[in-house]
N, C-alpha and C positions, 0 to 999 in steps of 0.2 A: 322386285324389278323384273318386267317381261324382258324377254332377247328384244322385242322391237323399241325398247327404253333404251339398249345401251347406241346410241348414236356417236358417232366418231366427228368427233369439232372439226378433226383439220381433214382439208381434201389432201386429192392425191398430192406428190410431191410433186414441185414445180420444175417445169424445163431445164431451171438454173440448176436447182436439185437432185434431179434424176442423174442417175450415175450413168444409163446405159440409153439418154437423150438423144437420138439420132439414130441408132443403131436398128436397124430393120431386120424382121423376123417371118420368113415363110415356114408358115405352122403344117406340117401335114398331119400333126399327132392326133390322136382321138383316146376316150377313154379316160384313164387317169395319171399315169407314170411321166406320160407326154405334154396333155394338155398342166399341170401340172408345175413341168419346169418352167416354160412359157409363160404359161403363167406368174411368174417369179419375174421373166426377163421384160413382161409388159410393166408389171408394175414398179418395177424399178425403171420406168420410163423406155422403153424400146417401143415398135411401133410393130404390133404379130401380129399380120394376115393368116388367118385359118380359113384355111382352106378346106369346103366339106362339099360331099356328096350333093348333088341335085335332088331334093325329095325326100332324102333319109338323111342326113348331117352326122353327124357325129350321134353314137346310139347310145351315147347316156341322155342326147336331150331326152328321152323316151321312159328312163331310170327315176323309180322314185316318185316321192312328193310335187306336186307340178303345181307350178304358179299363175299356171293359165291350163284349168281343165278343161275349156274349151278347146285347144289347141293337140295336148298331148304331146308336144315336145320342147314344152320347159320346165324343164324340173329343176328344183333347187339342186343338185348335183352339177348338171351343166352350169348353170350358170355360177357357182362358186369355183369351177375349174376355169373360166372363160371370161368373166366380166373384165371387160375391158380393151379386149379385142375388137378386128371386125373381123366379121366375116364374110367370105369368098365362093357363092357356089359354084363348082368345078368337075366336070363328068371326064374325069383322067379316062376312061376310055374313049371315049373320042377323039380321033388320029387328031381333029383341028383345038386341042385343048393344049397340046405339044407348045405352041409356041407362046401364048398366054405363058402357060405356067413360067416359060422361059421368061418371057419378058418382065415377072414378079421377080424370077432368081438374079436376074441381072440389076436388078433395085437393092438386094438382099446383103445382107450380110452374114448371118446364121441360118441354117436350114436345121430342122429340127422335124422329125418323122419316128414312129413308134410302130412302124407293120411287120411282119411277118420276115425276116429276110429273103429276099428272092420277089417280094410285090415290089417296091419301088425300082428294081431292074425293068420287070415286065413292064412299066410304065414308061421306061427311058428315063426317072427323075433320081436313079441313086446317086452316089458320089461319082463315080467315073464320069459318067454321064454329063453332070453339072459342073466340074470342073473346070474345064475348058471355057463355058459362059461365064464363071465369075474364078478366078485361078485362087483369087486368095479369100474365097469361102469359108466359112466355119460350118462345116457338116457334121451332123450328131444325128446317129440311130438308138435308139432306146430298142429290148430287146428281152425275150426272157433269160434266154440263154447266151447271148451276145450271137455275131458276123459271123465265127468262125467256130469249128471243132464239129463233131457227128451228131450232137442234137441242136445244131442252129435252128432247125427248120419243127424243131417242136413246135406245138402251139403252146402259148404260158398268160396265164391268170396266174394276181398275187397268192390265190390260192392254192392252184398248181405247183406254184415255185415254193409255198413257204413247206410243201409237202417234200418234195426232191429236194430241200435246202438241210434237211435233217430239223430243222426248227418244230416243224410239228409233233417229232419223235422225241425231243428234247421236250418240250410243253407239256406230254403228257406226267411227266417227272416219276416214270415208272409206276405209276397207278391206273390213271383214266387212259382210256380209250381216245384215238388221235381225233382231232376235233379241228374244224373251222374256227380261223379266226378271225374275229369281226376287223383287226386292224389290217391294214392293205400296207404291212411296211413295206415289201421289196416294190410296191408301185411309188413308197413318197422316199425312201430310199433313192431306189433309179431316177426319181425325177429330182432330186436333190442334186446328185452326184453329177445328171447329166446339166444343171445348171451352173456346180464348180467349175465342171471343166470349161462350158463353154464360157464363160469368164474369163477363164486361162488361158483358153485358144485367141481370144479377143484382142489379149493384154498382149500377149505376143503379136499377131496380127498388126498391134497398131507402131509397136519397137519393132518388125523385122520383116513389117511386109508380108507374110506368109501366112495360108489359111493352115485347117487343119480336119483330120476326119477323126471321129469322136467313136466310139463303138462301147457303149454302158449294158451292162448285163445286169437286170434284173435280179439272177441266182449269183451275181458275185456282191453284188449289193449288199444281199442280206447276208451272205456267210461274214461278211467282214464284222456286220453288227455285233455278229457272239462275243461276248467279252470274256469267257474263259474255257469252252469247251473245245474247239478248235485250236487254239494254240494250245493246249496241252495234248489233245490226237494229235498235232501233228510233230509235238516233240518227247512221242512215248508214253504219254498222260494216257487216262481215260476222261469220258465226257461222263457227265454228272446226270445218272441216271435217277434222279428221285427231286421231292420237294427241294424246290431251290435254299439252302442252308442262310440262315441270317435274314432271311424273310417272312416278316410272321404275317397272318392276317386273323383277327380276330373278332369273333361275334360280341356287342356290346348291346344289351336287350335286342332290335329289329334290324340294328345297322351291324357297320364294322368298321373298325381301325386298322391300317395297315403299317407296319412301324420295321426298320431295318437295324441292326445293330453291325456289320458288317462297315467297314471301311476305315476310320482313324482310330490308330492306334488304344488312342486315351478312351474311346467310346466305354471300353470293357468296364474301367472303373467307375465310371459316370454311371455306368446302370446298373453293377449291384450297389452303387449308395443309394441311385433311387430308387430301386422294389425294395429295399433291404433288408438285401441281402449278401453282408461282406462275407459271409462263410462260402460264398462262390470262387471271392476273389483269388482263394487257393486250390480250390476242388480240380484234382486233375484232370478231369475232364473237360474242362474251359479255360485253361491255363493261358493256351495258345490258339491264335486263330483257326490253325490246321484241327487242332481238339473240338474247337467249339464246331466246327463245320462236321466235323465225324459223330458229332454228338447233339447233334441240331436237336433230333426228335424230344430228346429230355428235355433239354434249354425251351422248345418252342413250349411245352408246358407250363414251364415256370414262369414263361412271360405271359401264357394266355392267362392263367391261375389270376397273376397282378390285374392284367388288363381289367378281369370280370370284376373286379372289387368298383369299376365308377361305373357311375349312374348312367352315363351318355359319351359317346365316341368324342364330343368335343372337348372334355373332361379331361379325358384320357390324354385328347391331344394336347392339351394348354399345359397337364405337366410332365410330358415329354420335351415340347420347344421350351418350358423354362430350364430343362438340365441339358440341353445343346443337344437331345438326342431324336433321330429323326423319325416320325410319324407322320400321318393325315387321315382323316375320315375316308372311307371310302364310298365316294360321291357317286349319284344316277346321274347320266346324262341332261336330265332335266335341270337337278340344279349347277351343273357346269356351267349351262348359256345364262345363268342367273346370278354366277357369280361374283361379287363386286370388287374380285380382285382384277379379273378378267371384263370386266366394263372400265375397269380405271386403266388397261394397257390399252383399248383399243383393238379388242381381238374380234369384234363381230360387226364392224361397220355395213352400212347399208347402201344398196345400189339402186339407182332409179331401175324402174320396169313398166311399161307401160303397162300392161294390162291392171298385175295386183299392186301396182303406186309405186313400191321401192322391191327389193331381196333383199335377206341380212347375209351375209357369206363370211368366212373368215380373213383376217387377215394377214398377212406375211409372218412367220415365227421371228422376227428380228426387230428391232426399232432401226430408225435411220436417225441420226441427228436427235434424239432425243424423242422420237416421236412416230405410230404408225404407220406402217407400210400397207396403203388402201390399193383397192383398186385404180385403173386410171381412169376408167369408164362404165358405160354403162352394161349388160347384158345382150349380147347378140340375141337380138328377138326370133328373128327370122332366116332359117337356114339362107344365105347370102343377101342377107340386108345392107349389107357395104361393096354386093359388087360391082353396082354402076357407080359409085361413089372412089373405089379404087382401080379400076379401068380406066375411069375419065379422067378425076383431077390427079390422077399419081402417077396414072402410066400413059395420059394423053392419048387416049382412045379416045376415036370419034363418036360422037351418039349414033351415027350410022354404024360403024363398026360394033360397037356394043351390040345393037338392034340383030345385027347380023347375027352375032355370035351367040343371040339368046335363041332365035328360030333357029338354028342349027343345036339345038340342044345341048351347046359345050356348056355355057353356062345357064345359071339362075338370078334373076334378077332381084328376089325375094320380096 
């Protein structure tokens, strides 16, 4: 089955459906952390104007694989951060874009922005600023470093961060040299967290009247992720300098299996019955979990030893899941968008595009009601393809006025 075989039956969820049905969102995020949560809050049915740059938009359309090489700024990147928006071209330095942007914030209910701290001041669009135009607001900045403390004004890629976050130092597991990593957690992290909250900020909003200002830090993001190095530095422990313990990975002829023994109690005995090996079951060295983690490098032996006895990683795997003990192949990229467990959740639905017909993009990690969380629309094609569409019938701007506002260069008409 190709990725463009797995087609998702059910559209997006309906008005009745959508949880966040009515709720308007002035997007000013760009990149990934940002557009991101927004992403999250469209397709659980909210309604995000993204707002981009005149001429240059948001510079992942630019990023990547493109769906229209003719064009050069649609790449499948944008459009899986963004289907289902419109969007709004908007030249924030122009003194006459001041009151536009206002007149979206005063439609809005969440504002949601991902720059630099100190650029949405320079613009007049931070929180103070907006305030006063809508009082009971939901404002959220995304950020590397968060609003406040001596490196607010860092510059931060999830790069950057996962480097400063100690995680990269932790990754090399006291062997390799520090390395880039292909995954962008403190970008889907912070866009994560910045979608709980603003959830939370909502629910209150709608019980007590009151907005709220959000301030999500990228590098608090990901320190929270660690799940044992950090709470043990910070109560006298040391952090776990070497091969993660209870984590094997294994060569099986061309492939590999990756398989964990670490976590319930009863695991221990379920797996020296099945390499069998009960003469483990007393071996001081594995007695206790604290043992077996001091003693990993022997142990990872004895299970490679096992593992190399089958023929094929899948082998391997079917009788691991028949003794409840956990493994999986470890799978190429390629066969993930192929897999047929992942075409029966509905994980790679498809979005119309004019140019190349449809995009296939992801979608939401969650089901709703028993069933996937798609997009709600199409692909923004064209940096401000919905601005005379949201000037006019949203915010009741004249076609004259619009006309105006495009020859003065605030906006783009796309």
């Amino acid at each position: 089955m190709s990725p463009v075989d797995q087609v998702l039956p059910q559209p997006p969820l309906s008005e009745d459906d959508a949880p966040l049905s009515g709720i308007v969102v002035c997007d000013f995020t760009r990149v990934f952390s940002g557009p991101y949560c927004t992403k999250m809050l469209a397709d659980l049915g909210a309604t995000v104007i993204k707002l981009e740059r005149p001429g240059e938009g948001d510079e992942v359309r630019l990023a990547g694989h493109q769906l229209d090489p003719a064009r050069g700024d649609q790449s499948a990147y944008f459009a899986r951060m963004n289907a289902g928006k419109r969007s709004v071209a908007v030249d924030f330095s122009n003194p006459l874009a001041r009151e536009l942007v206002l007149d979206i914030v005063r439609r809005a209910d969440v504002v949601v922005e991902n720059f630099s701290p100190g650029v949405m001041a320079k613009y007049g669009f931070d929180e103070p600023s907006l305030r006063p135009v809508r009082p009971d607001l939901v404002y959220c900045s995304i950020s590397g470093f968060g609003q406040t403390g001596p490196l607010r004004s860092m510059q931060a890629y999830a790069h950057l961060v996962n480097a400063f976050s100690g995680m990269m130092e932790l990754d090399r597991g006291g062997i390799f040299p520090p390395k880039a990593a292909n995954l962008q957690a403190a970008d889907v992290l912070a866009g994560l967290n910045a979608f709980g909250a603003i959830c939370a900020a909502l629910l209150r909003r709608f019980r007590k009247g009151r907005g709220a200002f959000l301030d999500v830090s990228m590098l608090e993001s990901l320190l929270v992720a660690d799940d044992i190095n950090f709470s043990a530095l910070l109560n006298g422990g040391v952090a776990a300098r070497a091969p993660r313990a209870g984590m094997a990975i294994v060569p099986i002829g061309d492939r590999h299996v990756a398989m964990q023994i670490g976590g319930a109690p009863a695991m221990w005995p379920r797996l020296v019955e099945l390499i069998g090996r009960a003469d483990l079951r007393d071996d001081a060295r594995f007695t206790t979990s604290q043992a077996r983690r001091e003693n990993w490098g022997a142990l990872q032996d004895i299970l490679a030893e096992w593992l190399k006895g089958f023929a094929t990683p899948d082998e391997a795997v079917a009788k691991l899941a028949a003794a409840r003990m956990p493994g999986v192949p470890v799978l190429m990229p390629e066969e993930v968008i192929r897999h047929p467990h992942l075409a029966a959740r509905g994980v790679f639905p498809k979005v119309p595009h004019p140019v190349s017909g449809e995009a296939q993009v992801t979608a939401q990690p969650f089901q709703w009601d028993g069933r996937a969380v798609t997009p709600a629309g199409p692909v923004p094609y064209r940096i401000g393809q919905h601005t005379h569409e949201v000037l006019g019938q949203w915010l009741g701007y004249s076609t004259e006025r619009i006309t105006a506002l495009a020859d003065q260069k605030v906006v783009a008409l796309g």
